[in-house]
Backbone bond lengths (Angstrom), bond angles and torsions (degrees), N, CA, C in turn:
res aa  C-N    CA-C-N  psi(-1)  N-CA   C-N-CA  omega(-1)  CA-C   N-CA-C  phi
1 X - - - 1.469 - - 1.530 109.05 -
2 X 1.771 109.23 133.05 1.608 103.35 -170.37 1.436 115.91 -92.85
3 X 1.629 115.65 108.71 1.896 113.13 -174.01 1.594 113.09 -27.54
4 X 1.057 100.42 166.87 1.551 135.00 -176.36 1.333 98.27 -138.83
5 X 0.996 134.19 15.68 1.271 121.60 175.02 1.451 118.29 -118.43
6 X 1.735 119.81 103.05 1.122 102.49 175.59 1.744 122.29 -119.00
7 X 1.292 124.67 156.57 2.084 129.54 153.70 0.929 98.93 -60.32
8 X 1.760 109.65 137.78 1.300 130.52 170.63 1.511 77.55 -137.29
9 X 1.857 91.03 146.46 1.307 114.70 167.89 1.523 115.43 -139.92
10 X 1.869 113.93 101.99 1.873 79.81 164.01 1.706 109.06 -105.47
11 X 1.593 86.71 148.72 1.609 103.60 -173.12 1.202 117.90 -106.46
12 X 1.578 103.39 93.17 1.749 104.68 -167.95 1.516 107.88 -101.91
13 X 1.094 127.98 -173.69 1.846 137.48 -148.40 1.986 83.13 -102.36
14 X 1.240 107.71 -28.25 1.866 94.35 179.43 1.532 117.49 -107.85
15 X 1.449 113.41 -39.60 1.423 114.79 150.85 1.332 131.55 -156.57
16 X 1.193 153.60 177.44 1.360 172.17 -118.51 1.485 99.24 -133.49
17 X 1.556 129.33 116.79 1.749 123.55 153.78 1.833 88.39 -110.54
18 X 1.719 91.47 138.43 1.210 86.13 -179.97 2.137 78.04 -128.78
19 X 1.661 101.03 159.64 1.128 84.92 177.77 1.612 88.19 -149.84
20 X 1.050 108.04 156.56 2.302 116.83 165.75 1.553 106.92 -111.47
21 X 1.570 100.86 118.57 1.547 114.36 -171.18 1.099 133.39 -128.32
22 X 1.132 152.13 80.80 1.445 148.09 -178.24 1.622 104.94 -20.16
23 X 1.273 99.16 178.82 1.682 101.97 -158.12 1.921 92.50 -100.31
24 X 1.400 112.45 -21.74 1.541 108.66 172.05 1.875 112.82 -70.94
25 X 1.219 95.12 -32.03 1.756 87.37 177.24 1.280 98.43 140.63
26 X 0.695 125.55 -2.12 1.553 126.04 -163.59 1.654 103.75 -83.80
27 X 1.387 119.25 114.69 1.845 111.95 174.52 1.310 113.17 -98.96
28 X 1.373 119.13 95.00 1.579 127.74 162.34 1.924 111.60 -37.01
29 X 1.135 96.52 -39.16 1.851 86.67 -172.53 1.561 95.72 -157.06
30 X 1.360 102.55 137.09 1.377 110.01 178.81 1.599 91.66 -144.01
31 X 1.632 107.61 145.25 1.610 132.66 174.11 1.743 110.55 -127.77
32 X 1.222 102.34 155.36 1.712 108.00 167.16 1.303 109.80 -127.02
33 X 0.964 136.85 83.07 1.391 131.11 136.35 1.544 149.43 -26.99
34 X 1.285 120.31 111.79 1.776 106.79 -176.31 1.705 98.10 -83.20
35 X 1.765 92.79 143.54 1.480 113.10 -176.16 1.499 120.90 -72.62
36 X 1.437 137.92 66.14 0.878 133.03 -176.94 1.599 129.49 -88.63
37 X 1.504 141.02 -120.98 0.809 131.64 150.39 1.691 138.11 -16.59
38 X 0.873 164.75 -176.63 1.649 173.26 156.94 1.260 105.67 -66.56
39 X 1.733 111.26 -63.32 1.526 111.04 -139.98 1.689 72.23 -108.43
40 X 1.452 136.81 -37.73 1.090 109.51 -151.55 2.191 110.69 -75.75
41 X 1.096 99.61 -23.04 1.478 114.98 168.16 0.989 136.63 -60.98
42 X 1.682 119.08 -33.30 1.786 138.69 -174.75 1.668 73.52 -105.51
43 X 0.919 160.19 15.86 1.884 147.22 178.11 1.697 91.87 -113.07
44 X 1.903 118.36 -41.07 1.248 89.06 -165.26 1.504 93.86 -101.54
45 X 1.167 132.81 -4.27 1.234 134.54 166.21 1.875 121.21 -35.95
46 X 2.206 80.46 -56.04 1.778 85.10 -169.61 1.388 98.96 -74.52
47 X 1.440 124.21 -17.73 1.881 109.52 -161.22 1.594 73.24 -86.51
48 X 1.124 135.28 -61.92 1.899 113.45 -164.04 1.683 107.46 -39.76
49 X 1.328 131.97 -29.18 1.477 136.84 172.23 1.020 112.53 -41.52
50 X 2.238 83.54 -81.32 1.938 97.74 -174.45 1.833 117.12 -45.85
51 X 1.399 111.21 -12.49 1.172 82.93 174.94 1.434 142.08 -94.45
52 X 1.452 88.72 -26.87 1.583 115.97 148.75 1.593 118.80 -45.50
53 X 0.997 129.73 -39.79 1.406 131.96 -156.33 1.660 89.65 -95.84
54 X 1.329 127.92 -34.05 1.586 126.83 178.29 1.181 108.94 -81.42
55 X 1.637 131.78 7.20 1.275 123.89 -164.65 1.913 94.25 -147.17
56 X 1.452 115.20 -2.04 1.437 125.61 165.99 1.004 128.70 -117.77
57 X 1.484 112.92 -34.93 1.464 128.13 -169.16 1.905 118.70 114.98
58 X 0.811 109.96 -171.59 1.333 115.14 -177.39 1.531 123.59 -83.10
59 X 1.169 118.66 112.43 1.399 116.17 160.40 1.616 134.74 -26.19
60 X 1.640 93.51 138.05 1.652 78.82 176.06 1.590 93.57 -120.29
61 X 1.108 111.34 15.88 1.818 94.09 161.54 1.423 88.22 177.59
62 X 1.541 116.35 161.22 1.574 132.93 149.12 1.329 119.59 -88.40
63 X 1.317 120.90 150.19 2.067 109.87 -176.08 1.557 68.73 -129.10
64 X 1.688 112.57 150.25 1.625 123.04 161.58 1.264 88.93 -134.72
65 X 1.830 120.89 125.56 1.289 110.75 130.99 1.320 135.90 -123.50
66 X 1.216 121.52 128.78 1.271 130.09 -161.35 1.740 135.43 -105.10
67 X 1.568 102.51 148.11 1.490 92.42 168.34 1.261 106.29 -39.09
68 X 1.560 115.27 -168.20 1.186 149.40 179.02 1.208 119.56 -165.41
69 X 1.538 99.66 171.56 1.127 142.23 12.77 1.492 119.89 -67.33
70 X 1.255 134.24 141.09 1.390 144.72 -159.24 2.043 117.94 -145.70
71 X 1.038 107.33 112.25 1.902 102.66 155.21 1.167 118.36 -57.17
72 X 1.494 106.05 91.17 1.218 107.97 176.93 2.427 107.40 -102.46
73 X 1.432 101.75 14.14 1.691 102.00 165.54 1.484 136.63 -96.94
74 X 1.184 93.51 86.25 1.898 111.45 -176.86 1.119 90.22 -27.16
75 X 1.079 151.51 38.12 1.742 122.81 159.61 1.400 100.84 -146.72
76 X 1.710 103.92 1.13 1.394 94.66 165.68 1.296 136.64 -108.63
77 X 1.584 144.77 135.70 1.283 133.43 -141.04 1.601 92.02 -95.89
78 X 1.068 128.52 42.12 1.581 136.45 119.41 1.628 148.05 -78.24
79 X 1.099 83.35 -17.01 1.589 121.31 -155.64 1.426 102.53 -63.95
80 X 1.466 108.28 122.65 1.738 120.51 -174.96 1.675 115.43 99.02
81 X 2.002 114.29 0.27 1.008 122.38 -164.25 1.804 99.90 -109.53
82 X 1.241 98.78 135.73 1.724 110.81 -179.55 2.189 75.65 -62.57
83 X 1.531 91.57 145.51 1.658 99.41 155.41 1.722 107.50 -103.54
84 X 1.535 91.56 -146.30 1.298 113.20 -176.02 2.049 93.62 -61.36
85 X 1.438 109.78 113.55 1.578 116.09 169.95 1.949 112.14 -141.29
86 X 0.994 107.66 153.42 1.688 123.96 -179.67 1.460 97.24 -57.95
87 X 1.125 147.96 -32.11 1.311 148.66 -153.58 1.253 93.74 -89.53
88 X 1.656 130.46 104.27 1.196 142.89 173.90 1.567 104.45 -56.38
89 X 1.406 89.96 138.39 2.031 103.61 -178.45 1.232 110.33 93.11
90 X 1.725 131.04 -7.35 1.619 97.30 -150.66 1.689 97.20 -137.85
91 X 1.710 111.19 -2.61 1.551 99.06 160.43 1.697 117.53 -58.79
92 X 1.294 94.70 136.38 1.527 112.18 -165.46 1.516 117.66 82.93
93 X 1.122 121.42 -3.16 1.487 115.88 169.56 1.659 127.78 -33.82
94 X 0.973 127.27 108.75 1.502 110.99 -172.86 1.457 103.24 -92.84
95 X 1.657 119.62 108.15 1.398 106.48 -178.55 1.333 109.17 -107.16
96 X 1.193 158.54 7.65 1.190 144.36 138.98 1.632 131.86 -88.71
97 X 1.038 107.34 16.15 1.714 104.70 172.20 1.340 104.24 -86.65
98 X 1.622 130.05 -36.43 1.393 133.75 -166.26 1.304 131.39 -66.35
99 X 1.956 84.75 -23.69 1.475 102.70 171.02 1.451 133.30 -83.73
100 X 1.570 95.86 -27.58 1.690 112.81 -165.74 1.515 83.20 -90.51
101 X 1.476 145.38 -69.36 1.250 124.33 -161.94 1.631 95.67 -52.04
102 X 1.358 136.53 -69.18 1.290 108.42 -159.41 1.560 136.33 -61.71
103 X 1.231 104.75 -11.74 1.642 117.16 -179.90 1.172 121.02 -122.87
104 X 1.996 106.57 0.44 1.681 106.72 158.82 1.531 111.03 46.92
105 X 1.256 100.74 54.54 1.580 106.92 157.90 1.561 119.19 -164.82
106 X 1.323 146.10 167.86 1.223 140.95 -147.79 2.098 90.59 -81.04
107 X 1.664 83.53 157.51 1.606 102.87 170.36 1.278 105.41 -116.85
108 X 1.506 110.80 149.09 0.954 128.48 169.83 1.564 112.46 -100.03
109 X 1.447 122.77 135.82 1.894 103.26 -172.66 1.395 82.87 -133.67
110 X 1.612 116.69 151.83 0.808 117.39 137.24 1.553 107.69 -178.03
111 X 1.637 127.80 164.21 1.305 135.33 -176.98 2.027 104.93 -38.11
112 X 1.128 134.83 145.20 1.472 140.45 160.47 1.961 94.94 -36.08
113 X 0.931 93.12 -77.67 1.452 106.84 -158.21 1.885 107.00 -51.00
114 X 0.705 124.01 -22.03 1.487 131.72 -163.34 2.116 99.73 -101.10
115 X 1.729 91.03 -22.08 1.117 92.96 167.61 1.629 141.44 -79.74
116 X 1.724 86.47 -30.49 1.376 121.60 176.33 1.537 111.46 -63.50
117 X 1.721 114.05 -37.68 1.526 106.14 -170.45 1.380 96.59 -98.25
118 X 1.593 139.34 -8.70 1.450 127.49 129.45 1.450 125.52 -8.00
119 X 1.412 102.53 -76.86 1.471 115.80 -159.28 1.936 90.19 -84.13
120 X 1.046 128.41 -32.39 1.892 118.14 -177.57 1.662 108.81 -83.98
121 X 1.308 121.89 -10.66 1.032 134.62 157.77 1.476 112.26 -79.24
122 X 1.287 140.47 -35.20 1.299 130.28 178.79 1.738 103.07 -94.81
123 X 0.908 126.34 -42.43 1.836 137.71 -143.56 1.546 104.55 -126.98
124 X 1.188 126.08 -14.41 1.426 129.99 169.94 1.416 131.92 178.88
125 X 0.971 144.53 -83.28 1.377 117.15 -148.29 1.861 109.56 -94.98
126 X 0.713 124.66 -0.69 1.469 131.15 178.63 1.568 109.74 -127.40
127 X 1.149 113.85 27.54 1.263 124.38 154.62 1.255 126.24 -39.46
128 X 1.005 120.83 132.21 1.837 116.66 -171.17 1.681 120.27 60.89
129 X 1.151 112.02 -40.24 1.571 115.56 178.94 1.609 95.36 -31.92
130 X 1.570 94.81 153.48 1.925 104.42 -179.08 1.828 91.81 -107.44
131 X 1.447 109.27 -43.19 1.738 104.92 167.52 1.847 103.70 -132.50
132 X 1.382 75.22 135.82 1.996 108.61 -172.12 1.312 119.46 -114.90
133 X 1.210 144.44 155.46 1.463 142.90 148.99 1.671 111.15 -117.32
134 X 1.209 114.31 157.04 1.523 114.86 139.79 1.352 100.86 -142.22
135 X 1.805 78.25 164.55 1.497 105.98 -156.90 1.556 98.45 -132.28
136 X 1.086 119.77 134.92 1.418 132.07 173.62 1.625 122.71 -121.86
137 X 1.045 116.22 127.28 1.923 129.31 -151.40 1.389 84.43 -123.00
138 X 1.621 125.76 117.00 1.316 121.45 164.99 1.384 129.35 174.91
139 X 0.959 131.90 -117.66 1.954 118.91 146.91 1.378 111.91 -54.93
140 X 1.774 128.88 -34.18 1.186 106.98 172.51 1.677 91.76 -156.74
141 X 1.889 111.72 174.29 1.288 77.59 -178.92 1.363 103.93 -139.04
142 X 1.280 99.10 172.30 1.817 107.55 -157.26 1.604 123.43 -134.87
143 X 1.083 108.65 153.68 2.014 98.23 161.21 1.015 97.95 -165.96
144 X 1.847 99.60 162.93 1.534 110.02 -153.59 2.022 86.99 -140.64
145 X 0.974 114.47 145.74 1.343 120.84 -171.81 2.030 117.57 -111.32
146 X 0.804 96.24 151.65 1.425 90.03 -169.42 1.919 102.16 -140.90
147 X 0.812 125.00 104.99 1.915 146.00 170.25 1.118 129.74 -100.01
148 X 1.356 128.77 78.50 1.399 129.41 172.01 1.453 95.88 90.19
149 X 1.503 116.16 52.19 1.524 128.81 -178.07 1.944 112.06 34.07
150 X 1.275 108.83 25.97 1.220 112.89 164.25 1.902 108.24 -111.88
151 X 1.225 121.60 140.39 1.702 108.42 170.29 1.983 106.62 -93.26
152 X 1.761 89.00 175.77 1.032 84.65 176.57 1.001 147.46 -109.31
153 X 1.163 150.48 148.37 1.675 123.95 -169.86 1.705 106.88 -136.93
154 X 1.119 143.86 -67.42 1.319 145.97 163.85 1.280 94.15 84.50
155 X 1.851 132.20 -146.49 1.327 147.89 -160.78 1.624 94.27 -36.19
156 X 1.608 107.65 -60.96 1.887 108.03 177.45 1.194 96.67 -144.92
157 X 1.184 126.21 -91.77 1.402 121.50 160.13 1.738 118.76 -166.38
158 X 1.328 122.19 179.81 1.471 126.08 -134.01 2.005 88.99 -80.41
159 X 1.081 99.45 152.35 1.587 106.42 -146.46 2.016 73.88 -136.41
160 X 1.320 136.18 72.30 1.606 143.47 -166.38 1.768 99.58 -67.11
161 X 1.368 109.47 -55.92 1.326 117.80 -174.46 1.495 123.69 -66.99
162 X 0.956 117.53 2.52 1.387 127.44 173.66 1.316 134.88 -100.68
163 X 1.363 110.02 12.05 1.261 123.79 -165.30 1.799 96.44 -92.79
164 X 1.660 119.33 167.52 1.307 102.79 168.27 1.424 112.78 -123.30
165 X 1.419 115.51 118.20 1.357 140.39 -177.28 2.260 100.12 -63.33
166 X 1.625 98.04 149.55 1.043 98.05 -177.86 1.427 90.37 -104.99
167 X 1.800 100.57 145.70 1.610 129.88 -167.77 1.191 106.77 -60.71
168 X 2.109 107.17 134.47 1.861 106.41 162.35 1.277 104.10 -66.29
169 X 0.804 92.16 154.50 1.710 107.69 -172.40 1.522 96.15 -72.91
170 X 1.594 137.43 -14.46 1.225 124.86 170.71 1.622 104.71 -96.91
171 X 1.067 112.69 36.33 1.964 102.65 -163.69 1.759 89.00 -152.12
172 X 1.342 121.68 59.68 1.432 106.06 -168.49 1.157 103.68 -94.29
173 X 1.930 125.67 -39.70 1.240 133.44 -175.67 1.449 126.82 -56.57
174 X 1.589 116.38 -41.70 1.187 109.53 -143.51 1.138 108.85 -82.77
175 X 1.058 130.72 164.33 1.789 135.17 -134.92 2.027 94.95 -114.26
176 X 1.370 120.16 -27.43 1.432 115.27 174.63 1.662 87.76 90.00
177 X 2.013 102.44 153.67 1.249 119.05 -154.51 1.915 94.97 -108.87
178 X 1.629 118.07 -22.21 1.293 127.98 -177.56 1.594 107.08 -29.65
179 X 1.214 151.07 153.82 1.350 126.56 137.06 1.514 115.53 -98.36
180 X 1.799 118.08 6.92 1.523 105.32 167.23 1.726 97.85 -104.95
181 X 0.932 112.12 -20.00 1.499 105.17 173.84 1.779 137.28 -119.59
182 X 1.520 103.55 -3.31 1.444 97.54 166.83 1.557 88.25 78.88
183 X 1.768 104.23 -142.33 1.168 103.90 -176.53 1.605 139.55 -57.43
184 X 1.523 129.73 -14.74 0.970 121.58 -177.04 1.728 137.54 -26.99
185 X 0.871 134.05 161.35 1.451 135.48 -169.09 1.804 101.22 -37.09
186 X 1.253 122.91 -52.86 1.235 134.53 -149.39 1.740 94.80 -72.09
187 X 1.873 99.24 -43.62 1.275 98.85 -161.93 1.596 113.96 -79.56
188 X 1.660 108.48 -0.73 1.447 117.19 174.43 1.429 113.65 -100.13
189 X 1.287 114.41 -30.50 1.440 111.67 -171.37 1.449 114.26 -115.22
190 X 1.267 129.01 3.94 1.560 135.49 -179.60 1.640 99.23 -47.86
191 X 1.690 97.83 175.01 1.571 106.30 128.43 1.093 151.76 -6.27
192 X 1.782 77.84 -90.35 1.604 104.17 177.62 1.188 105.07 -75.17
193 X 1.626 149.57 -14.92 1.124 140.01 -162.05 1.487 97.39 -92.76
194 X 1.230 129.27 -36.25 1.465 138.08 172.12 1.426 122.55 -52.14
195 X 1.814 98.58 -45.17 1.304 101.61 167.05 1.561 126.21 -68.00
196 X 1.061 92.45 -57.80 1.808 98.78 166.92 1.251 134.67 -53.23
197 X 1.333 106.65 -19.51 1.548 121.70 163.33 1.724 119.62 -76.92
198 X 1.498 120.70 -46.04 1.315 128.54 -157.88 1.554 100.55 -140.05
199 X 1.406 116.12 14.16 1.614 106.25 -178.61 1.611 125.05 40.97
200 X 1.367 101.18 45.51 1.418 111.20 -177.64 1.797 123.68 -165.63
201 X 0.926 84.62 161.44 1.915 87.38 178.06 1.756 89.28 -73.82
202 X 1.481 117.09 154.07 1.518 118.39 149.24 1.589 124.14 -33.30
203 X 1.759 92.12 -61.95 1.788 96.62 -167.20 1.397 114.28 -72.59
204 X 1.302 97.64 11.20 2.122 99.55 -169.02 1.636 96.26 -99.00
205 X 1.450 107.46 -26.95 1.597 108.76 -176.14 1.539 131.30 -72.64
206 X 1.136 135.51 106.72 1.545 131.46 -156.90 1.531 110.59 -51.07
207 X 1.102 109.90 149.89 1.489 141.63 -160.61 1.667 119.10 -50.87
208 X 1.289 101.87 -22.09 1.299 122.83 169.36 1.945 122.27 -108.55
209 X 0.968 93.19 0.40 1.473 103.51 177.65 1.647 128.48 -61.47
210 X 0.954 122.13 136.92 2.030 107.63 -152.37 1.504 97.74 -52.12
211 X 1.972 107.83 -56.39 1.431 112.86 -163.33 1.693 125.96 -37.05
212 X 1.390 106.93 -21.33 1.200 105.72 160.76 1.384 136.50 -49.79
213 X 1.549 102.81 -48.23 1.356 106.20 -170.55 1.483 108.70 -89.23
214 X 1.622 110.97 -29.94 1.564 108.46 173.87 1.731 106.58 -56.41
215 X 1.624 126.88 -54.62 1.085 105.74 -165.23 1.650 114.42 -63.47
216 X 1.372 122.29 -42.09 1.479 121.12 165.71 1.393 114.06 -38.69
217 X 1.470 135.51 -38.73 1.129 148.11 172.96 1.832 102.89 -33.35
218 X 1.417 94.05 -60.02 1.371 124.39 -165.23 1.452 111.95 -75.81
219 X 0.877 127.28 -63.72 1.535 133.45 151.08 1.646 121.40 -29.20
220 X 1.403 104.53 -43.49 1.410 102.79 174.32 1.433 132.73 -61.28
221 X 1.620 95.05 -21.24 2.028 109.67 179.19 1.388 91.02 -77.66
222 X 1.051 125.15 -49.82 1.691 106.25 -167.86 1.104 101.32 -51.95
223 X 1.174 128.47 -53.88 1.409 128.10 -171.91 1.897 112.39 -43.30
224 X 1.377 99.48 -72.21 1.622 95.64 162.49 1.697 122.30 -60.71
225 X 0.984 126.54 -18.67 1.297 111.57 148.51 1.395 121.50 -53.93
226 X 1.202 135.05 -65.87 1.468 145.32 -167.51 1.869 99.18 -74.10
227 X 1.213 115.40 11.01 1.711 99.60 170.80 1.614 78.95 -125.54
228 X 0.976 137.43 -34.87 1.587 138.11 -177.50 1.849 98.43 -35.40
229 X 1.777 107.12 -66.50 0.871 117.14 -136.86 2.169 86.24 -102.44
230 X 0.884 112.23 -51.20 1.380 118.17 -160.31 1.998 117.29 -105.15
231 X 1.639 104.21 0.00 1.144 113.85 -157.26 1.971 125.00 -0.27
232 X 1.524 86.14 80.53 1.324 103.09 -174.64 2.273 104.34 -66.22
233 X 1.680 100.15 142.13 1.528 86.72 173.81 1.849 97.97 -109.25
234 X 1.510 126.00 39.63 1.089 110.75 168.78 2.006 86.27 -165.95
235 X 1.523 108.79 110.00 1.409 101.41 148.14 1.473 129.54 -114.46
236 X 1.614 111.87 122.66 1.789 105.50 175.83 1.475 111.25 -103.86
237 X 1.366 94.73 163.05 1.482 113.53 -151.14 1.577 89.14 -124.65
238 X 1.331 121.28 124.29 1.281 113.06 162.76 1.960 115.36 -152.32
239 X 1.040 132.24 -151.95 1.540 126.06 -152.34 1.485 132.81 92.34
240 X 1.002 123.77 -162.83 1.573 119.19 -168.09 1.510 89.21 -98.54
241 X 1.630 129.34 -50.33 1.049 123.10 -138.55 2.100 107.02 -88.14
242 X 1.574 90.20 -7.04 1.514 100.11 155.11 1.549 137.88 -74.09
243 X 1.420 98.72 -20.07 1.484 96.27 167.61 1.392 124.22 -79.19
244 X 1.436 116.13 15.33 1.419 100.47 163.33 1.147 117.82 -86.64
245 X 1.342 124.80 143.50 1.571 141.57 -157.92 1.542 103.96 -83.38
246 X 1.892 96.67 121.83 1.293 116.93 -167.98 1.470 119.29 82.76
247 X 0.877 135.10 4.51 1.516 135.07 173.98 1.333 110.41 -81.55
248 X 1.311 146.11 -14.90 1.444 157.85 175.44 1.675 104.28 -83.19
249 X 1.640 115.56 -31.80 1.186 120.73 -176.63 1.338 111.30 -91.83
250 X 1.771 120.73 -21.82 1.162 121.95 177.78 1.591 105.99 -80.88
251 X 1.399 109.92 -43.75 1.667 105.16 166.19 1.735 123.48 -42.96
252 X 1.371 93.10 -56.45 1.746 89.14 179.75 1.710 116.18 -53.06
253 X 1.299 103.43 -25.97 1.944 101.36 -167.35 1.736 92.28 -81.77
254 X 1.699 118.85 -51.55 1.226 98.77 -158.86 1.782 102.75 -82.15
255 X 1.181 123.85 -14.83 1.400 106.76 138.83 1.457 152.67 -48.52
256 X 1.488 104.98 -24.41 1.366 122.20 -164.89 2.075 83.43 -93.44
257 X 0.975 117.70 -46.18 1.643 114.99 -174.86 1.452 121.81 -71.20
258 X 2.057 94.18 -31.61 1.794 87.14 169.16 1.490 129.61 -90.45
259 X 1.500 107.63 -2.01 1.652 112.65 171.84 1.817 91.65 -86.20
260 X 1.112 153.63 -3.94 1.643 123.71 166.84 1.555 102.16 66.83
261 X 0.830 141.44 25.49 1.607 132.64 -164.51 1.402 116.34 53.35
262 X 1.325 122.44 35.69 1.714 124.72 -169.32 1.684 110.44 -84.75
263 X 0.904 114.12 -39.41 1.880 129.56 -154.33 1.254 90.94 -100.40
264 X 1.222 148.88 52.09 1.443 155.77 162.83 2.151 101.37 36.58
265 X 1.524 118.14 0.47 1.250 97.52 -151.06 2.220 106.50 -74.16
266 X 1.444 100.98 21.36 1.414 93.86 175.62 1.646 128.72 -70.00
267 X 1.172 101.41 -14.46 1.978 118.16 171.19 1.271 91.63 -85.25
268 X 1.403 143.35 -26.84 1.503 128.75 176.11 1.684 123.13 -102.70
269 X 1.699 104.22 -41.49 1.330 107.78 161.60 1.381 89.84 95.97
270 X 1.535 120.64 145.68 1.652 142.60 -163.81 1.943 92.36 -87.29
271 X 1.632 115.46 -12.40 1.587 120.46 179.90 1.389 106.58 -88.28
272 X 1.410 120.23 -16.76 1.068 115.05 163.92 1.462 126.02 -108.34
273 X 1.132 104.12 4.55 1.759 94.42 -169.34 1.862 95.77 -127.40
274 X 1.497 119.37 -9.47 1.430 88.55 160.48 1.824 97.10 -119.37
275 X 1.735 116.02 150.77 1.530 105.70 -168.72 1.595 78.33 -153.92
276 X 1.375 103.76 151.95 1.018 126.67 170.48 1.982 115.49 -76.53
277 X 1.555 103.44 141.91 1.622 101.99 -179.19 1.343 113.35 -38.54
278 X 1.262 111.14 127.11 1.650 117.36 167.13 1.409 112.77 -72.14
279 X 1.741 115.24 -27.50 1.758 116.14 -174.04 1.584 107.62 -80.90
280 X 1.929 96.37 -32.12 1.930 83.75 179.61 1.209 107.93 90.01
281 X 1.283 105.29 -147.70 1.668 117.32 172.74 1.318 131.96 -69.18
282 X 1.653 102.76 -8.53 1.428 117.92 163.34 1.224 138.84 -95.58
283 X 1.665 110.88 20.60 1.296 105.61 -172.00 1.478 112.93 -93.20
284 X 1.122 109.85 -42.83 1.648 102.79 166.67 1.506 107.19 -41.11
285 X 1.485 134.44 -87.61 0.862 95.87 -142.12 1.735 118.06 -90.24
286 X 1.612 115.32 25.63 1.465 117.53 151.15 0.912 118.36 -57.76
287 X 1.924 135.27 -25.80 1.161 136.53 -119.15 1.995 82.67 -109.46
288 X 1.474 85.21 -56.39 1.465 90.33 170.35 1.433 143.30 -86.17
289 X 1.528 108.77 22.64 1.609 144.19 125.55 1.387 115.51 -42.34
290 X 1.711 94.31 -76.15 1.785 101.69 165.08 1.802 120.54 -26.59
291 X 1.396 113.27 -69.89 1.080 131.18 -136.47 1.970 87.61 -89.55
292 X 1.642 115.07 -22.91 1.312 102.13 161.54 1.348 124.93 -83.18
293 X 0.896 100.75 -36.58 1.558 102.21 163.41 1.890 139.36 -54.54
294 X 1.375 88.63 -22.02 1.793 104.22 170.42 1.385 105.25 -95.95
295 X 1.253 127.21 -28.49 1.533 134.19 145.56 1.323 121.72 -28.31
296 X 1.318 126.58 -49.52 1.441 136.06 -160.76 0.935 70.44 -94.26
């Protein structure tokens, strides 16, 4: 008889959700882990498994999705290894060999984000869309593309936050939090770029406060980037730094003013085509549900 039982792991730059899931959705056991060390994280990762797996049964696949930058090309003898990434300790990380030798069954690899529009493409918010993105706002930021319910990957894969956004005209100085790029999107609109900018989380900052509208500012080019280049009819937005209230609505307007009516989206409207994650806090590790499951 072929398991239903699979490890999901998402592997983010602050911590680890690892969860054990039947193939309907259902998560028997879920853990959070903080992301520290290499070996000491994939060590308590697999004993949080083995114990699951002695108290469920055997896996029928692992799903990983991971920060990045990541080898995500099965044919390359890198492949399953964090690359060159900001997260001190972990270029070259090999995170899927540790798993498949110990639980002897296929891995699933792939970037967090690419995982995320997996699982909002099957289970919620990009449902039906023929081309999708997600986008993740948070320690760093990302998107993963999805075309004809396949995602994309090419040279490695789409690297969203790295692009360089042109300056609010109230934000000319600040130097960006990136350390390969300084200002790039990530290094203006992160987290950490929020913090370092205004000594604060987004959602902690009052309602009228500029940083609002600068980071929407910022957020909004990706957006016209990704209809520029891919004319997506569904983009979701998800991460920590999206749950501050109204920032999804400030994206759609200063999107809706910097496309000019260009991107045809007026028969669809900027209310329908950018939406916040329908999974939430569960899309990672649905995503890497997904990605075990195409494994098996």
């Amino acid at each position: 008889m072929t398991s239903d039982l699979f490890a999901c792991i998402e592997a983010g730059g602050t911590k680890f959700m690892l969860g054990v899931a039947r193939g309907d959705r259902r998560m028997l056991r879920q853990h959070r882990l903080p992301t520290t060390a290499p070996e000491e994280t994939i060590a308590t990762a697999i004993a949080f498994f083995a114990t699951a797996e002695a108290e469920l049964g055997r896996f029928a696949a692992v799903g990983i999705g991971t920060f990045g930058p990541a080898d995500v090309d099965p044919t390359s003898p890198g492949w399953g290894r964090i690359v060159d990434t900001p997260k001190p300790g972990w270029s070259g990380t090999d995170l899927a060999a540790p798993f498949a030798a110990r639980f002897r069954c296929p891995v699933g690899f792939d970037t967090d984000v690419n995982a995320a529009i997996l699982a909002e493409h099957r289970w919620g918010a990009a449902a039906g869309a023929d081309v999708a993105t997600y986008v993740t706002v948070g320690t760093g930021i990302g998107g993963g593309v999805i075309v004809g319910g396949m995602v994309i990957h090419g040279l490695r894969h789409p690297e969203m936050g790295h692009g360089s956004p042109v300056r609010h005209p109230r934000d000319p100085e600040f130097a960006g939090v990136c350390p390969f790029h300084g200002a790039c999107l990530e290094g203006l609109a992160s987290g950490p770029a929020i913090q370092a900018r205004w000594g604060s989380p987004l959602s902690d900052l009052p309602d009228g406060h500029e940083a609002h509208e600068i980071i929407a500012f910022y957020l909004a080019q990706l957006v016209l980037w990704q209809q520029a280049i891919l004319s997506p009819s569904r983009v979701v937005f998800g991460g920590g730094v999206l749950a501050t209230p109204g920032l999804v609505a400030r994206i759609r307007a200063a999107a809706d003013r910097a496309a000019a009516g260009y991107f045809g989206v007026d028969r669809l409207g900027y209310d329908a085509l950018i939406v916040p994650s329908a999974l939430g806090g569960e899309a990672g590790l649905l995503g890497a549900l997904a990605l075990a499951m195409a494994a098996r």
